[in-house]
C-alpha positions, 0 to 999 in steps of 0.5 A, a space after each residue: 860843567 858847561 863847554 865854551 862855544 867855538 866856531 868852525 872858522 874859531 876852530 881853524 884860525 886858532 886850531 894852535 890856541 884851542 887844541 893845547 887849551 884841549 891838552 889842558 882838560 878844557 872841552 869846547 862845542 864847535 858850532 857851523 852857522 850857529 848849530 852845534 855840530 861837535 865837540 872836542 874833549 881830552 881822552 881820557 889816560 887810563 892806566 896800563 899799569 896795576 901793581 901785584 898787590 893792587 890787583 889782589 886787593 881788588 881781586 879780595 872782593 870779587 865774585 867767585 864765578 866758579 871753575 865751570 864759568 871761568 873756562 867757559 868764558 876763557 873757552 867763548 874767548 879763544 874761539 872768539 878770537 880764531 874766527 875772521 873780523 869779517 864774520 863778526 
């Protein structure tokens, strides 16, 4: 699926037009003198939500990574956390 090519100047005289066309699913390449210098896509909703009965039908599935290797990651997780954002 190719995306249709709209200009910086496009892109602001019909910011309205282009942003619901957006909203829609439609995705465009902005262009500046002829260069392609973006793109404007639709995020994509991923769902908040998993049933009970969802996650144990994908949980059937899985991997068992074992007790050991559950708590490490738990462990890796919870230290993780306690350290600054600064430090990572």
């Amino acid at each position: 699926m190719t995306m249709a090519e709209i200009t910086q100047r496009d892109l602001r005289s019909r910011s309205r037009e282009i942003m619901d066309a957006v909203e829609r699913g439609q995705s465009f390449t902005v262009t500046r003198d002829g260069h392609r210098i973006g793109e404007l896509i639709p995020l994509r909703h991923r769902r908040r939500f998993v049933s009970r009965e969802e996650f144990a039908a994908m949980s059937r599935n899985a991997p068992d990574a074992g007790l050991d290797a559950f708590r490490a990651d738990q462990n890796a997780a919870a230290n993780h956390e306690l350290g600054s954002a600064y430090d990572r």
